[in-house]
C-alpha positions in Angstrom: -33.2 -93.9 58.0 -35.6 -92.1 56.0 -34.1 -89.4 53.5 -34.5 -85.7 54.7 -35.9 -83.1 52.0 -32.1 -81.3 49.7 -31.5 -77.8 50.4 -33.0 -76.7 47.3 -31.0 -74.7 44.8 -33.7 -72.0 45.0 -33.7 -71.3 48.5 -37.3 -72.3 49.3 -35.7 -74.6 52.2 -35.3 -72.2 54.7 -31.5 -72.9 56.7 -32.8 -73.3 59.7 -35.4 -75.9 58.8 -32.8 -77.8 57.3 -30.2 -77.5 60.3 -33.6 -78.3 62.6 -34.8 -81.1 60.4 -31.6 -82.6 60.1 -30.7 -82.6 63.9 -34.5 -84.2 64.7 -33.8 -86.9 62.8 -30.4 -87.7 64.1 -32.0 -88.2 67.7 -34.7 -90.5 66.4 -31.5 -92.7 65.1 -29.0 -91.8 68.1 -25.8 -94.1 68.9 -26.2 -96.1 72.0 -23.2 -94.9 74.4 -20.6 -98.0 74.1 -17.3 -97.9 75.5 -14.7 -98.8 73.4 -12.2 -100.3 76.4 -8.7 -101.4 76.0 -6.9 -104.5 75.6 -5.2 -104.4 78.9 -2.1 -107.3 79.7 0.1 -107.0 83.0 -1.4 -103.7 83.7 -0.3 -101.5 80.3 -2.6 -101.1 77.2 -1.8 -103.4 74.3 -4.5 -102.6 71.6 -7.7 -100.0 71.2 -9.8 -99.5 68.5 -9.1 -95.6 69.2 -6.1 -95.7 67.3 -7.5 -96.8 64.2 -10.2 -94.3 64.0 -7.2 -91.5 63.8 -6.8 -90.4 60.1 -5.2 -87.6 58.1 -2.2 -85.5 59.5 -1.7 -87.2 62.7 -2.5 -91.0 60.9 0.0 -93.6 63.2 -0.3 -91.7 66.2 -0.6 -94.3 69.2 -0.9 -92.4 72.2 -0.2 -94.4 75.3 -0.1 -98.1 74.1 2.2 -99.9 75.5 1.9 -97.9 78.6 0.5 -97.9 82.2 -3.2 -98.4 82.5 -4.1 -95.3 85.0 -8.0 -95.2 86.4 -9.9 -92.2 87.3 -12.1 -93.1 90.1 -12.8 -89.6 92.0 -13.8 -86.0 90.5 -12.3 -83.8 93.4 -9.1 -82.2 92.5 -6.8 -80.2 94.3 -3.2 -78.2 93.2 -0.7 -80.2 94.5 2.8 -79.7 95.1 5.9 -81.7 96.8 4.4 -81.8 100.1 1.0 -82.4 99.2 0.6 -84.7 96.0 -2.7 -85.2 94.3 -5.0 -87.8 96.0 -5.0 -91.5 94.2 -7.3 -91.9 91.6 -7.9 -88.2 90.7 -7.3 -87.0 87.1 -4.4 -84.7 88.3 -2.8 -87.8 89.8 -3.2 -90.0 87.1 -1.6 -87.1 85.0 1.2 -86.7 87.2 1.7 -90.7 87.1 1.7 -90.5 83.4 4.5 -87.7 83.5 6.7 -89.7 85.7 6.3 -92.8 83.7 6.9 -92.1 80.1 3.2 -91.4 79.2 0.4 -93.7 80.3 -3.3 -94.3 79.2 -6.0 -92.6 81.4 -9.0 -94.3 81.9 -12.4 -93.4 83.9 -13.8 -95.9 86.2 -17.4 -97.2 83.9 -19.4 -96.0 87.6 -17.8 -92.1 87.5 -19.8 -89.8 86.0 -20.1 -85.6 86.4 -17.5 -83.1 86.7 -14.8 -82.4 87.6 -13.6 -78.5 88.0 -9.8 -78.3 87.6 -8.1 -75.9 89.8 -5.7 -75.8 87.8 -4.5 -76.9 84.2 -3.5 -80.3 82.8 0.3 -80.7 81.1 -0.6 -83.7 79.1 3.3 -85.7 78.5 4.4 -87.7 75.4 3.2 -90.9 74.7 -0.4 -90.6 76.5 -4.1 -91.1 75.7 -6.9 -89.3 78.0 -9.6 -91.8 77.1 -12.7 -90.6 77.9 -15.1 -93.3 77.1 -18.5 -91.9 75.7 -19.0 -88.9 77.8 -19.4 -89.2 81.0 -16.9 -86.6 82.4 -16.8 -83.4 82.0 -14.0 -81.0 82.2 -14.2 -77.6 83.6 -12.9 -74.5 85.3 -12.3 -70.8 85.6 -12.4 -68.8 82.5 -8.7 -68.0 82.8 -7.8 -71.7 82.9 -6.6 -73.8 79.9 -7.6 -76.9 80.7 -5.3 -79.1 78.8 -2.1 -78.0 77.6 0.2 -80.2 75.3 4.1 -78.1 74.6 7.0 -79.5 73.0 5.1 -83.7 73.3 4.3 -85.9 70.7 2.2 -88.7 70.0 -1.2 -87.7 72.1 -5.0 -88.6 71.9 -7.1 -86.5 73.7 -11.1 -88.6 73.1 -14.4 -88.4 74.7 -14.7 -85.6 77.2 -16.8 -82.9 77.4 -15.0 -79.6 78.0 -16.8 -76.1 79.4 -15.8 -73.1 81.4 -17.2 -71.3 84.6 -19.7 -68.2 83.0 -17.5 -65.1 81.9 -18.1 -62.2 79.5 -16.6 -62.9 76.2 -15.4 -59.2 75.7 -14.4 -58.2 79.5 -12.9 -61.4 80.9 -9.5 -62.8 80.4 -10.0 -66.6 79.1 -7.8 -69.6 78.2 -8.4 -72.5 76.2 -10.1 -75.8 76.8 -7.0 -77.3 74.9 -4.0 -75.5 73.9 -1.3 -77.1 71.6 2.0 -75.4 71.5 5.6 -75.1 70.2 7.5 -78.3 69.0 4.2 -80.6 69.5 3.4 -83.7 67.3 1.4 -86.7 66.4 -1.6 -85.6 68.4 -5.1 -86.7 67.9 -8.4 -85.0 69.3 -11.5 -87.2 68.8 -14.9 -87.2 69.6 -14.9 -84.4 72.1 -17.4 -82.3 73.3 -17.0 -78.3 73.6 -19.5 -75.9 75.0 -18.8 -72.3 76.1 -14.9 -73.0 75.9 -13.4 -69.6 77.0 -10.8 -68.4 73.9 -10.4 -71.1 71.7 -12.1 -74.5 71.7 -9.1 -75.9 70.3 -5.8 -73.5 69.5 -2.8 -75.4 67.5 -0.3 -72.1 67.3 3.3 -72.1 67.9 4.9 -68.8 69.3 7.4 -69.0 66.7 8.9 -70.4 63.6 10.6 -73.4 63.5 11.8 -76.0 61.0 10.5 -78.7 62.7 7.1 -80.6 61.8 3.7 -80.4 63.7 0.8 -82.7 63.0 -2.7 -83.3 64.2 -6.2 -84.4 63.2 -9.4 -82.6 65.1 -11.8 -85.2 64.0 -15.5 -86.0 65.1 -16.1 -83.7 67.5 -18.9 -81.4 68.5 -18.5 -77.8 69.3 -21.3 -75.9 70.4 -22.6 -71.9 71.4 -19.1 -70.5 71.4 -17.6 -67.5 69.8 -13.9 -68.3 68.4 -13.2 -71.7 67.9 -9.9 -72.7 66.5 -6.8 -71.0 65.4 -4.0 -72.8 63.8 -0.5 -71.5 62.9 2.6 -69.3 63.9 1.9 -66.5 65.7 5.2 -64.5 64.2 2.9 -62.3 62.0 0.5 -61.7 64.6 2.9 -60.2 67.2 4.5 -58.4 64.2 3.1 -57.3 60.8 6.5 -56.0 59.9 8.1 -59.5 60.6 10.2 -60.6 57.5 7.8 -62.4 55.0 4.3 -61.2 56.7 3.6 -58.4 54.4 3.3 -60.7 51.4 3.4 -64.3 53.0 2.0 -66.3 49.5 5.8 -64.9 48.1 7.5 -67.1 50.9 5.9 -70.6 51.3 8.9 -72.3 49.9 11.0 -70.5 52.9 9.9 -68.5 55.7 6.1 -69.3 55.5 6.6 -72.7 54.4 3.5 -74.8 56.2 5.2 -76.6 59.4 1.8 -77.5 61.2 -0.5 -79.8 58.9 -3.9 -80.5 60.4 -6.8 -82.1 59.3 -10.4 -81.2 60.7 -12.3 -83.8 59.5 -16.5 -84.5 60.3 -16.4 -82.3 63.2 -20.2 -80.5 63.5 -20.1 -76.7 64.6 -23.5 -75.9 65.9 -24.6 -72.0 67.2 -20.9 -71.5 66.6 -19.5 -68.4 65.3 -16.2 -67.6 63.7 -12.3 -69.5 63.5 -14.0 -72.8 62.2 -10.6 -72.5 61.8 -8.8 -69.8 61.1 -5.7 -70.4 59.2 -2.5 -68.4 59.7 1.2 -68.6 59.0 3.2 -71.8 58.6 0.1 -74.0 59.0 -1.9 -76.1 56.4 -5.2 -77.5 56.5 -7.4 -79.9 54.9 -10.8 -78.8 56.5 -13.4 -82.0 54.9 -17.0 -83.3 55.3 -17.9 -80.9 58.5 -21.3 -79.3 59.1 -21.7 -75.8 60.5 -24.5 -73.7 61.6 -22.9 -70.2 61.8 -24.4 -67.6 64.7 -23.6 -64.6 66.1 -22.2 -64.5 69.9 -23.8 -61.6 71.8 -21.6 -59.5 73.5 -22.5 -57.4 76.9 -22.1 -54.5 74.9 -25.2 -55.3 73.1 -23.2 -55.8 69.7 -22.7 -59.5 67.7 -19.1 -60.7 67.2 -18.2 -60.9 63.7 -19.4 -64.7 62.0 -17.7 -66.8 59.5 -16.8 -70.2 58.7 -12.8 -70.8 57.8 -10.2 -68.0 56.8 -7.2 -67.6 55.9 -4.1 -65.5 56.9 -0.7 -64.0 56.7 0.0 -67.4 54.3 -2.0 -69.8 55.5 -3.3 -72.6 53.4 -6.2 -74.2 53.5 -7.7 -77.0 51.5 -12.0 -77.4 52.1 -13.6 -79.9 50.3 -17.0 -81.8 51.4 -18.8 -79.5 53.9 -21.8 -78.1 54.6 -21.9 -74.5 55.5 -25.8 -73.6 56.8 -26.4 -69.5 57.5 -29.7 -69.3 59.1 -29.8 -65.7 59.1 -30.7 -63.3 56.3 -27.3 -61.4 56.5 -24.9 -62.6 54.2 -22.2 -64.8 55.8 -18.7 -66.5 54.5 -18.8 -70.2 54.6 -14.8 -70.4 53.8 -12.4 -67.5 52.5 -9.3 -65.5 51.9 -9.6 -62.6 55.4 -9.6 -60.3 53.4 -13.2 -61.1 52.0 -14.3 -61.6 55.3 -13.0 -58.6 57.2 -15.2 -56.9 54.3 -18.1 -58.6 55.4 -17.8 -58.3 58.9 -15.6 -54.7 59.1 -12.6 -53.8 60.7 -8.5 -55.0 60.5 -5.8 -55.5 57.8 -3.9 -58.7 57.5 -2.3 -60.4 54.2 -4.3 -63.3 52.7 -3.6 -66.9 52.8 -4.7 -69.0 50.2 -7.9 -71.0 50.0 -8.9 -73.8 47.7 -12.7 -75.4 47.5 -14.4 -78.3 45.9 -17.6 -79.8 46.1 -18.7 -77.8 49.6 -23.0 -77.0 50.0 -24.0 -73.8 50.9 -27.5 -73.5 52.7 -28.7 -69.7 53.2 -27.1 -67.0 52.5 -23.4 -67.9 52.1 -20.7 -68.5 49.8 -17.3 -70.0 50.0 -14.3 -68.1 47.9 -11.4 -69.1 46.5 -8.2 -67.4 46.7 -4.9 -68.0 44.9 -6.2 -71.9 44.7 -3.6 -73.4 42.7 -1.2 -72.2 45.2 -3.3 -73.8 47.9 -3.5 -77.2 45.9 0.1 -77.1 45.1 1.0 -77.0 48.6 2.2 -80.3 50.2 -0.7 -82.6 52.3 -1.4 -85.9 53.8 -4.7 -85.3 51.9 -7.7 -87.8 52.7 -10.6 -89.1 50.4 -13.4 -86.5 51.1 -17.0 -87.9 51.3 -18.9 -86.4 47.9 -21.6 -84.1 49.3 -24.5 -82.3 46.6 -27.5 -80.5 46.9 -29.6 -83.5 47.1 -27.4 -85.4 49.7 -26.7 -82.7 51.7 -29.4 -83.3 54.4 -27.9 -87.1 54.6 -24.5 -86.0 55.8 -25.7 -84.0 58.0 -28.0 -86.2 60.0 -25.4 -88.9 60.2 -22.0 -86.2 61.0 -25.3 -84.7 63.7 -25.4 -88.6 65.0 -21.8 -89.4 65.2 -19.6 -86.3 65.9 -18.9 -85.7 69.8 -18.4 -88.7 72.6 -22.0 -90.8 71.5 -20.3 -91.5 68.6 -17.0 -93.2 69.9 -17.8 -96.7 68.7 -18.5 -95.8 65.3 -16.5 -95.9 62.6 -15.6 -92.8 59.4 -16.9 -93.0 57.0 -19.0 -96.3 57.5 -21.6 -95.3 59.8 -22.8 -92.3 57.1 -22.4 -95.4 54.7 -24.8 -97.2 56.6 -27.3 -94.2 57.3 
């Protein structure tokens, strides 16, 4: 692959070109779509490469091997209930299946392709994998609808689907999430997704409330495209209450009541047209955000004024460790790659909430936009199942991006981090 031009260190690269540039070439290289299937025996999944591609907080998660092999071979769905289940071979019943058999590992027939609009949402169980191949299915539904919700269940792998909502007004309409992770959850992996126009968040990891038990997950080469808030990791004590013991200086408190209990790593993900929560970090989580590539935009809201844009931020105590990524601002006002909230609620106006703490290494800024530290050595003192970050500069810059453009969503599935940017 032939190299792309640096973001030059005096700006004479414009951001866009670079984003543009960068993207062109990854569809002259694309991945071919290739199925990574299951070793099946007597009916249950014995081995998949999927499980080996899982890394960082939620490294050793198996999802459903060992378990049922459960086909998808029909996009209808319907809400069932005890008189009327759901129909063989829809998603809902091979959900169902999987809660009445200890987990299972969901499969789509190789033929089915489209979408299928969920009536309602998806309780994903313990010890299950919703393997979605290389993109072929699409999730969707009403704006109000969380797609996929995972509460109180461990050891989950959501891969390969391509999640979007029904059209709705980001300011006047109620919205879920296209997944939702909540309470005493573990272990779960989401890998090589697709997200487009998700409703709230693309992907929210929050617990309503404290407790002293451990969550873990990796968000990890996916795509996530045109949508307004993103992701937002943590406890959601502060948020309901500002007062709450511990909230008004949470730093004070990580060795007790803010103490990190969710880890997460977000890891080669791409973030194109997005525009703020890439994530935002909040109490009782920490995060290791490496090697991912945004291209920050405002949404436009029906009241002709832009949501607010930034990359990462942190909160009422939340950690987070960024190392590796490329942050591009194609617009001339000046944007926050990764920060404390403070710094960007002074960029973008409006609210008061307590820092968390933010540490950064070796990130690229393209355009107008910084990344800023805050109380670092806290951050890096802070407990992590840390991975190697990929070394990004100036002058390789334009590389990573091509290949993370090439490899993050489903396309990407049979590939392998961080050897196919190795082989770029």
């Amino acid at each position: 692959m032939s190299a792309l031009p640096a973001a030059a260190a005096d700006g004479s690269l414009a951001a866009r070109r670079f984003f543009d540039e960068a993207k062109a070439a990854a569809e002259r290289a694309a991945l071919p779509c290739r199925r990574v299937a299951p070793t099946v025996g007597d009916g249950r999944v014995s081995a998949s490469p999927l499980t080996g591609q899982i890394q960082g907080a939620a490294a050793g998660t198996t999802g459903g091997l060992g378990k049922r092999l459960l086909t998808v071979t029909r996009l209808d769905d319907a809400k069932s209930s005890a008189s009327r289940p759901s129909p063989e071979g829809t998603l809902r019943w091979a959900v169902e299946t999987a809660q009445n058999s200890g987990g299972g590992w969901i499969v789509f027939a190789p033929e089915l392709t489209g979408q299928i609009h969920l009536e309602a949402g998806l309780h994903l169980p313990s010890d299950t994998t919703l393997d979605g191949g290389c993109g072929g299915i699409t999730l969707s539904g009403a704006p109000r609808l969380t797609q996929l919700t995972l509460t109180d269940v461990s050891n989950v792998i959501v891969s390969g689907l391509a999640f979007t909502k029904d059209p709705y007004d980001d300011k006047a309409d109620k919205t879920g999430d296209a997944i939702g992770l909540t309470d005493r959850f573990d272990r779960v992996a989401i890998l090589h997704n697709a997200f487009h126009r998700c409703g709230d968040g693309c992907v929210d990891i929050v617990r309503k409330s404290r407790f002293d038990s451990e969550s873990r997950a990796t968000v990890a080469f996916n795509h996530f495209a045109e949508h307004n808030k993103v992701m937002l990791i943590g406890t959601l004590t502060c948020y309901k209450d500002g007062q709450a013991e511990g909230c008004q200086e949470p730093l004070r408190h990580l060795g007790d009541l803010m103490a990190p209990r969710v880890s997460v790593t977000v890891l080669a993900n791409v973030f194109e047209g997005t525009s703020q929560r890439h994530p935002k970090v909040v109490s009782n989580a920490a995060v290791q955000l490496a090697n991912n590539l945004f291209l920050l935009s405002p949404t436009a809201y029906s009241s002709g004024v832009d949501s607010a844009v930034y990359g990462s931020a942190t909160g009422t105590g939340g950690v987070l460790r960024a190392a590796g990524n490329i942050f591009v601002n194609p617009d001339r006002a000046g944007r926050i790659g990764a920060g404390p909230i403070s710094v960007v609620r002074a960029a973008t106006g409006g609210g008061t909430e307590a820092d968390g703490a933010v540490a950064a290494e070796d990130n690229v800024t393209v355009g107008n936009i910084r990344v800023v530290e805050k109380d670092a050595d806290i951050a890096r003192g802070v407990p992590m199942a840390l991975l190697p970050v990929r070394a990004v500069s100036d002058t390789s810059a334009a590389g990573l991006a091509t290949c993370l453009l090439r490899f993050a969503g489903p396309k990407g599935i049979a590939a392998s981090w961080p050897e196919v940017c190795e082989r770029s």
